[in-house]
NUPATOR-613964 format. One line per field, with one value per residue: residue in one letter; residue number from 1; x, y, z of N, C-alpha, C in turn. Coordinates in Angstrom, 2 decimals, padded with zeros to 5 digits. Atoms other than C-alpha are relative to their C-alpha. Example, Ala and Ser with C-alpha at 12.3 -4.5 7.8 and 13.67 -1.06 7.14 Angstrom:
! residues 2
residu	(A,S);
num	(1,2);
npx	(000.89,-000.82);
npy	(-001.19,-001.19);
npz	(000.00,-000.06);
capx	(012.30,013.67);
capy	(-004.50,-001.06);
capz	(007.80,007.14);
cpx	(000.90,-000.77);
cpy	(001.20,001.09);
cpz	(000.00,000.73);
END
This chain:
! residues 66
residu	(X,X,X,X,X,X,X,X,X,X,X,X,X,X,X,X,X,X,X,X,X,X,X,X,X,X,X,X,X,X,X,X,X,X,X,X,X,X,X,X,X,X,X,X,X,X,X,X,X,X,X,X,X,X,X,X,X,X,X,X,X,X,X,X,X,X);
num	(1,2,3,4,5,6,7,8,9,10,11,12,13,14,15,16,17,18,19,20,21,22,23,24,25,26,27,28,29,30,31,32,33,34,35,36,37,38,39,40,41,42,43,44,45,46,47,48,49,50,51,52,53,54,55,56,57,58,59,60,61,62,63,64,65,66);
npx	(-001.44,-000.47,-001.13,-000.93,-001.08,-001.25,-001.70,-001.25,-001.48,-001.63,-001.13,-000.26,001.22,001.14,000.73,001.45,000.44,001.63,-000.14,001.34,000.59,001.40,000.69,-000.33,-001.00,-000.35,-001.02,-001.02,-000.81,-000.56,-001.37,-000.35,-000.55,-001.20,-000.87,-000.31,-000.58,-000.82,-000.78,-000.08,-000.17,-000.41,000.58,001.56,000.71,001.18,000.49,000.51,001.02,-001.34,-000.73,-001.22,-001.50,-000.77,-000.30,-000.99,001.31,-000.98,000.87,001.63,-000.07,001.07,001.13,001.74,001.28,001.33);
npy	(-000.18,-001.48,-000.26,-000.96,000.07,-000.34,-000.83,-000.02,-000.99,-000.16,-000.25,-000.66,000.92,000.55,001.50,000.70,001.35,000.25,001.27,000.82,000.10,000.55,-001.42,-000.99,-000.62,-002.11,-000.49,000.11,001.80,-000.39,-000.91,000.24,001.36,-000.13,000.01,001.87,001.01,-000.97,-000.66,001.10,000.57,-000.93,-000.50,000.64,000.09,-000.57,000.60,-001.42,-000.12,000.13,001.37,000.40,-000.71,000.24,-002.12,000.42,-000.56,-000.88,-000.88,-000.36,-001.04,-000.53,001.43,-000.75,001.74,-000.66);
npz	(000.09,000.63,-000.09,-000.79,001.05,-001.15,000.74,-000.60,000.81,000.23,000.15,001.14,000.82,-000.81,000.12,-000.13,000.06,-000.49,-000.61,-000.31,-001.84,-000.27,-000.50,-001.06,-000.27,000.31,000.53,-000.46,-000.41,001.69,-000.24,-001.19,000.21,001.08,-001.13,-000.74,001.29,000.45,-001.40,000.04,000.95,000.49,001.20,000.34,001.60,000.48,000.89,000.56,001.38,001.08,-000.16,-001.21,-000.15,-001.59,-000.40,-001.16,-001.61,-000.26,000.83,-000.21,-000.75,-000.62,000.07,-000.05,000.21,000.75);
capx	(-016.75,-014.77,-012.13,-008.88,-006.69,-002.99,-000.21,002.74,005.32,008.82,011.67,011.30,007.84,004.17,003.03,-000.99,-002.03,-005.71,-006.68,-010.52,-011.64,-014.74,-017.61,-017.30,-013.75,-012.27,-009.95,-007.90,-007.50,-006.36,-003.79,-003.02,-002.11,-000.15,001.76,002.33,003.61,005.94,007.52,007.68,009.22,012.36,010.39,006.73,005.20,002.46,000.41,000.21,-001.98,001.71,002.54,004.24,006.62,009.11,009.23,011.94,010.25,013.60,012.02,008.44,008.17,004.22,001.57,-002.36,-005.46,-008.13);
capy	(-005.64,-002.16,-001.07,000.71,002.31,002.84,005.43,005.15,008.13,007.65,008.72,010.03,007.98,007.56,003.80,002.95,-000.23,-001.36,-003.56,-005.58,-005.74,-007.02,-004.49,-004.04,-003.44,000.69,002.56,002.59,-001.47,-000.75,001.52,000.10,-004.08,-001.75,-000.38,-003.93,-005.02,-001.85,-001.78,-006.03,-006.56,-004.72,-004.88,-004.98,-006.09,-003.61,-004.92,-001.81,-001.24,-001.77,-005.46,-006.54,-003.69,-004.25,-000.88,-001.13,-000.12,002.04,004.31,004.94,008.38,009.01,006.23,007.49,004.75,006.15);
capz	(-001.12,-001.17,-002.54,-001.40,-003.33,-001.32,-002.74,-002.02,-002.30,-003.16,-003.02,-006.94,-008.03,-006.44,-006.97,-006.76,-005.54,-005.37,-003.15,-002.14,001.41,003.00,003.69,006.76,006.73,007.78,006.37,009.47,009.64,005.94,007.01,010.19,008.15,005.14,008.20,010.05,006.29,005.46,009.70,008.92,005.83,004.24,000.81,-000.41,-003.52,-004.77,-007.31,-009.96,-013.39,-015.27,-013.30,-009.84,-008.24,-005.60,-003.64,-000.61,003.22,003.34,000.64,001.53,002.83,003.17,002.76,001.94,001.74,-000.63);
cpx	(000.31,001.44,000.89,000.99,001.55,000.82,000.36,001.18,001.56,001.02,-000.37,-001.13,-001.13,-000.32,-001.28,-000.13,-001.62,-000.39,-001.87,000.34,-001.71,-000.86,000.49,001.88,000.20,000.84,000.95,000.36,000.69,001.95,000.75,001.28,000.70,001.04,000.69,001.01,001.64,001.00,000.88,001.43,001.00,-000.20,-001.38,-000.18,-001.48,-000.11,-000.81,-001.13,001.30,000.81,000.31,000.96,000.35,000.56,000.74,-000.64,001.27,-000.60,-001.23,000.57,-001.26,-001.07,-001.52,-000.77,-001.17,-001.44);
cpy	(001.48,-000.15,001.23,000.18,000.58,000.60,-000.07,001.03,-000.39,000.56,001.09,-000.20,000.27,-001.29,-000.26,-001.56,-000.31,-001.17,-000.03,-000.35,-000.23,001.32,000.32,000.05,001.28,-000.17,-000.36,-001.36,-000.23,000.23,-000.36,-001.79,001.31,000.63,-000.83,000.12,000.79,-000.20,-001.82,-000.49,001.19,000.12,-000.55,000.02,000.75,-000.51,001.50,-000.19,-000.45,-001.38,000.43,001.07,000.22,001.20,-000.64,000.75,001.46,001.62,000.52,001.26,000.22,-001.19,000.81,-001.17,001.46,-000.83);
cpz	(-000.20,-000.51,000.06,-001.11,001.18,-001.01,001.17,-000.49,000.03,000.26,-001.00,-000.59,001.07,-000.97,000.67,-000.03,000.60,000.26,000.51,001.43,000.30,000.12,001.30,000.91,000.09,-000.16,001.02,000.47,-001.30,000.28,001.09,-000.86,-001.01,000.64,000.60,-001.87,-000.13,001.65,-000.54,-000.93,-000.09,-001.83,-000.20,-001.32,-000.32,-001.52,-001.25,-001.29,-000.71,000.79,001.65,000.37,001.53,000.77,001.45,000.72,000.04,-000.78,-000.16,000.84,000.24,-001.05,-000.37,-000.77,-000.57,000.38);
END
């Protein structure tokens, strides 16, 4: 298993969400489904160290997969 960690910049905040993937998952099928989710959806639930937070797609300005 690996894992990914995804920031997300804000508006005013960065939000970390860490996420489990198979081995032989890459980064860019990572970045490619938290893309699909963010174009999909007009809000996503990242799962932080401090609980559940509902970040709006309108508000994402720059995405990065660790």
């Amino acid at each position: 298993m690996k894992e990914y960690i995804i920031c997300y910049t804000l508006d005013h905040d960065i939000k970390r969400e860490k996420i489990i993937k198979d081995q032989e998952v890459k980064k860019e099928d990572v970045i490619q489904e938290v893309l699909d989710n963010v174009l999909r959806h007009s809000y996503i639930v990242a799962k932080c160290e401090q609980g559940d937070y509902r970040i709006n797609s309108s508000s994402i300005r720059y995405i990065r997969v660790l």
